[in-house]
NUTI-554185 format. One record per residue (C-alpha): residue number from 1; residue in three letters; x, y, z. Coordinates in nm, 2 decimals. Layout:
REC / num / residu / X / Y / Z
REC / NUM / ala / X / Y / Z
...
//
This chain:
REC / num / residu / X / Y / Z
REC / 1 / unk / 0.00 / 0.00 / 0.00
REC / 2 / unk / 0.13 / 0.38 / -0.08
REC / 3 / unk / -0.04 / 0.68 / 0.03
REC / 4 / unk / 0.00 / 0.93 / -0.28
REC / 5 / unk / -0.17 / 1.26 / -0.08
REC / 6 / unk / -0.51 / 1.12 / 0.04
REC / 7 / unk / -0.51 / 0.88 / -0.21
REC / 8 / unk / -0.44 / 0.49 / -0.09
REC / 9 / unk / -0.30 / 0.31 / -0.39
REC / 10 / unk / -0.27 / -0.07 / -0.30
REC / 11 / unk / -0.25 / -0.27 / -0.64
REC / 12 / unk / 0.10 / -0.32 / -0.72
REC / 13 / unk / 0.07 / -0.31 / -1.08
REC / 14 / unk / -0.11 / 0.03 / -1.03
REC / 15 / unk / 0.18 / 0.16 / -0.87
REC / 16 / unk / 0.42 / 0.06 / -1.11
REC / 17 / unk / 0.22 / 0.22 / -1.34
REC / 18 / unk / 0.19 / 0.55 / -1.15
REC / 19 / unk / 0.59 / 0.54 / -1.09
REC / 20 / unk / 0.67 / 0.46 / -1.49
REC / 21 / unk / 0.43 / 0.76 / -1.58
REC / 22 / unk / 0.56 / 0.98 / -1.30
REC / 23 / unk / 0.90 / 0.93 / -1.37
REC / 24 / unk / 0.99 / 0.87 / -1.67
REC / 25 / unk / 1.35 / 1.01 / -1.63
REC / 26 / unk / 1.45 / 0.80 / -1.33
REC / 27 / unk / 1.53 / 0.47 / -1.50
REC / 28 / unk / 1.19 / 0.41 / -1.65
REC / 29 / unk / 1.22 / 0.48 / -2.00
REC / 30 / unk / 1.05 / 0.28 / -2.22
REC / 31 / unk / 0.98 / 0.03 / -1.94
REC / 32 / unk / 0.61 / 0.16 / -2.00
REC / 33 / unk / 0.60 / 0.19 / -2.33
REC / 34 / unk / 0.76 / 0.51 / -2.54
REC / 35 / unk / 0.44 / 0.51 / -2.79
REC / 36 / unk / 0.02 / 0.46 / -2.81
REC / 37 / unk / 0.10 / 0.12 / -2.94
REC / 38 / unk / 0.40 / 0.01 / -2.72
REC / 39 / unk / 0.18 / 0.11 / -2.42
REC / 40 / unk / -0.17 / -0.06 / -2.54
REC / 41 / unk / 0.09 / -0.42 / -2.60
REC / 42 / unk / 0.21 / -0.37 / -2.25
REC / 43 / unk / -0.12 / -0.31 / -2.12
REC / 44 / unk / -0.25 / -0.56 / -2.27
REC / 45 / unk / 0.00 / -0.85 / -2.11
REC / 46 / unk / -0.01 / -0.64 / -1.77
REC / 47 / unk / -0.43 / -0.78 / -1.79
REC / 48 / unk / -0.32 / -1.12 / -1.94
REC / 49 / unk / -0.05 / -1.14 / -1.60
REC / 50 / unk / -0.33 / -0.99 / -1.39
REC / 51 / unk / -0.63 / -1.18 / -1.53
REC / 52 / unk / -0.49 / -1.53 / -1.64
REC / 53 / unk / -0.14 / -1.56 / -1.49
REC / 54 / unk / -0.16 / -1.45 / -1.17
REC / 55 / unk / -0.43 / -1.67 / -1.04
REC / 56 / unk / -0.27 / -2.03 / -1.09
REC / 57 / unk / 0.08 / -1.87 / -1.01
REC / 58 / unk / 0.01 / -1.73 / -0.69
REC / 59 / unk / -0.16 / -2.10 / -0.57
REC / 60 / unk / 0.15 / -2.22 / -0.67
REC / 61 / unk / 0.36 / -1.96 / -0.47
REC / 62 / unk / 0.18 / -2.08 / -0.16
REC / 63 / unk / 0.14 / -2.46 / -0.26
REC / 64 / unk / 0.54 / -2.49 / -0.38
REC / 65 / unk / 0.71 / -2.23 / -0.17
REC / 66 / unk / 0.54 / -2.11 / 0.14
REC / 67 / unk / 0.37 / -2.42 / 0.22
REC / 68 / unk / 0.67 / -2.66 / 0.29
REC / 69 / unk / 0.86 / -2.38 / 0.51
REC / 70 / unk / 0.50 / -2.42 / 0.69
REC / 71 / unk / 0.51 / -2.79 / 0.72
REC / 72 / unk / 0.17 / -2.77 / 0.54
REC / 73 / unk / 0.12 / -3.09 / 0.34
REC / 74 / unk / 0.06 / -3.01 / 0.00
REC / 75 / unk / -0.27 / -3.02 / -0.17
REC / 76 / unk / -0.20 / -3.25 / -0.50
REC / 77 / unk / -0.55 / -3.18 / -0.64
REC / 78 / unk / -0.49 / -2.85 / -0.61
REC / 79 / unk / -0.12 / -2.80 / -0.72
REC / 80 / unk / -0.20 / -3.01 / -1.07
REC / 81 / unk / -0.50 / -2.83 / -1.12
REC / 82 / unk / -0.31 / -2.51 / -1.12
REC / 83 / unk / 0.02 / -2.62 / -1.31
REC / 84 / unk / -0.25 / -2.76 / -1.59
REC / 85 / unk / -0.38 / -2.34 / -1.60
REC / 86 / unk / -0.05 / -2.23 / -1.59
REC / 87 / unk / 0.12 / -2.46 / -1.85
REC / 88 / unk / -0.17 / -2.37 / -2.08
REC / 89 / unk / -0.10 / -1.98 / -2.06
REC / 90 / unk / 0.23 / -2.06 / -2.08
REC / 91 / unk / 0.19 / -2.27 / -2.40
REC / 92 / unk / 0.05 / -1.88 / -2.51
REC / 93 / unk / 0.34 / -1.69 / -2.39
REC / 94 / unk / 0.54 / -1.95 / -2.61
REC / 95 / unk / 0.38 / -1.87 / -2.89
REC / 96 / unk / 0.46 / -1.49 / -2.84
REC / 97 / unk / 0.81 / -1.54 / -2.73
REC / 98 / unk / 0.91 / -1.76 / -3.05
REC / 99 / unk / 0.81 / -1.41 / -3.22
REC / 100 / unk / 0.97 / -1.16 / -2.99
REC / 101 / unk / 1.25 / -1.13 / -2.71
REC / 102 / unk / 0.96 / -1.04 / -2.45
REC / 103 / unk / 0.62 / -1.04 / -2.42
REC / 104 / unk / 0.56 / -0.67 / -2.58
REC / 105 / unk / 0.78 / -0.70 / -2.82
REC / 106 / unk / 1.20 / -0.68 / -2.82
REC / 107 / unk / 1.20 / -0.48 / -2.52
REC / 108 / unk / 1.17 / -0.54 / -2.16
REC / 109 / unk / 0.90 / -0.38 / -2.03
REC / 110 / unk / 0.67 / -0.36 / -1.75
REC / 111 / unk / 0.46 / -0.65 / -1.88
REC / 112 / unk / 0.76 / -0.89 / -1.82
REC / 113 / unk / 0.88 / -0.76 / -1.48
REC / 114 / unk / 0.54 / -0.83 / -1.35
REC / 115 / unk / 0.58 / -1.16 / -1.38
REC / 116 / unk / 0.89 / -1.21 / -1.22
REC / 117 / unk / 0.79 / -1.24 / -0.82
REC / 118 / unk / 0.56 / -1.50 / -0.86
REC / 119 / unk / 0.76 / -1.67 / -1.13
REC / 120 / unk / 1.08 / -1.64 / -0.92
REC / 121 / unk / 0.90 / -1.84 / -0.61
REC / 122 / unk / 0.74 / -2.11 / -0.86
REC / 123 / unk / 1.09 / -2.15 / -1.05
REC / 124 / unk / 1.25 / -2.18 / -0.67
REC / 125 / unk / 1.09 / -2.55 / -0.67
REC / 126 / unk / 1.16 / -2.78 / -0.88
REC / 127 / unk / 0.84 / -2.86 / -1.02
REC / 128 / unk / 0.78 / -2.56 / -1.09
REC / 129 / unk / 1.09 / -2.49 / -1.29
REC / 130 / unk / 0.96 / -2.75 / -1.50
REC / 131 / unk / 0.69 / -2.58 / -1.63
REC / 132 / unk / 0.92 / -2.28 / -1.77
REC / 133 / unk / 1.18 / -2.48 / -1.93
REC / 134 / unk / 0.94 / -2.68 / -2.08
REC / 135 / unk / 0.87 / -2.43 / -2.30
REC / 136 / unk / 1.15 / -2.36 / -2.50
REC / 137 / unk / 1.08 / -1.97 / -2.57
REC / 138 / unk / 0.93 / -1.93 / -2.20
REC / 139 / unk / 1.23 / -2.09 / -2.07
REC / 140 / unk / 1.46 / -1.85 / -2.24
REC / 141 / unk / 1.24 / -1.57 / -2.18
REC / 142 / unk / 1.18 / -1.66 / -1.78
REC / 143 / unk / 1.61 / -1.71 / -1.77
REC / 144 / unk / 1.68 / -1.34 / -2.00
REC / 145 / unk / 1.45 / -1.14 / -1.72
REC / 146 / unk / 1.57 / -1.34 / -1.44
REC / 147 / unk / 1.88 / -1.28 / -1.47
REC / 148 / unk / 1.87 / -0.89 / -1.48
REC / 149 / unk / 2.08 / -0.70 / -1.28
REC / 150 / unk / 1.82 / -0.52 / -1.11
REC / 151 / unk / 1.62 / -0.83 / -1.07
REC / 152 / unk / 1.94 / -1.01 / -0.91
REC / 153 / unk / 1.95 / -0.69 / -0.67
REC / 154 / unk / 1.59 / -0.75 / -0.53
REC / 155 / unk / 1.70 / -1.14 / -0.50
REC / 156 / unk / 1.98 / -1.05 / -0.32
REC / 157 / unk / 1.79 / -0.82 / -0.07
REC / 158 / unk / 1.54 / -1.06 / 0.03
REC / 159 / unk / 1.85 / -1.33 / 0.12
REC / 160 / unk / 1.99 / -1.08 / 0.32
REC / 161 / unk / 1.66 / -0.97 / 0.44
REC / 162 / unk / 1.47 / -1.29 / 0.48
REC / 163 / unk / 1.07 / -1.22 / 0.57
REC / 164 / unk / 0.83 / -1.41 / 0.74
REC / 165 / unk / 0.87 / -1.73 / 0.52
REC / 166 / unk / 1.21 / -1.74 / 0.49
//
């Protein structure tokens, strides 16, 4: 959550939006788009990550990653049912990716870096690294946005700043 004046903004992909627009100077050129139709294709993958990817991906956050570390036994039905989503938008993204570096075109942008937390915790297992590298354009995708410096930065705080699950 960010207060912005009186104004409570608590979607994370709405402040990323708010920080691209407001500065666009600061490191986030072209991250959000540098055109009408760069923008729309981001937008339109920022909906496809918030409406059809985020869903089975964040079961599988809790079922694959946070669950063990709370000796929860994990729900089979429940995990399957969700890789079978996922590895079906995936099989989309595939399709894209054999076209273009990233999702929006041969940019990084905003529409991939919302997918890295919860890809980052599913790739952790390794189950769920299986269903990016089983997709040969996902798989390099998922290892070219991974392995950004910035991205290795964030990685590296939350070792050295372990949360609650850690």
């Amino acid at each position: 959550m960010w207060f912005l004046s009186s104004l409570l903004v608590a979607d994370s992909r709405a402040i990323c939006r708010y920080l691209c627009t407001q500065f666009p100077e600061d490191g986030n050129r072209g991250i959000y788009g540098t055109g009408s139709l760069e923008r729309a294709s981001i937008e339109q993958w920022l909906q496809a990550e918030s409406q059809s990817f985020d869903a089975p991906s964040s079961e599988l956050v809790f079922h694959l990653a946070f669950a063990p570390q709370l000796n929860m036994l994990p729900d089979e039905a429940r995990i399957a049912e969700n890789e079978r989503k996922l590895q079906q938008m995936l099989g989309v993204y595939d399709e894209i990716l054999a076209k273009n570096q990233y999702l929006a075109g041969d940019e990084f942008t905003l529409a991939d870096l919302s997918h890295l937390p919860a890809s980052h915790y599913i790739a952790g297992s390794q189950r769920g690294r299986k269903l990016f590298t089983s997709k040969r354009h996902v798989a390099r995708w998922y290892d070219a946005i991974s392995s950004r410096a910035s991205w290795q930065q964030v990685v590296k705080m939350q070792h050295e700043h372990p949360g609650t699950f850690e």
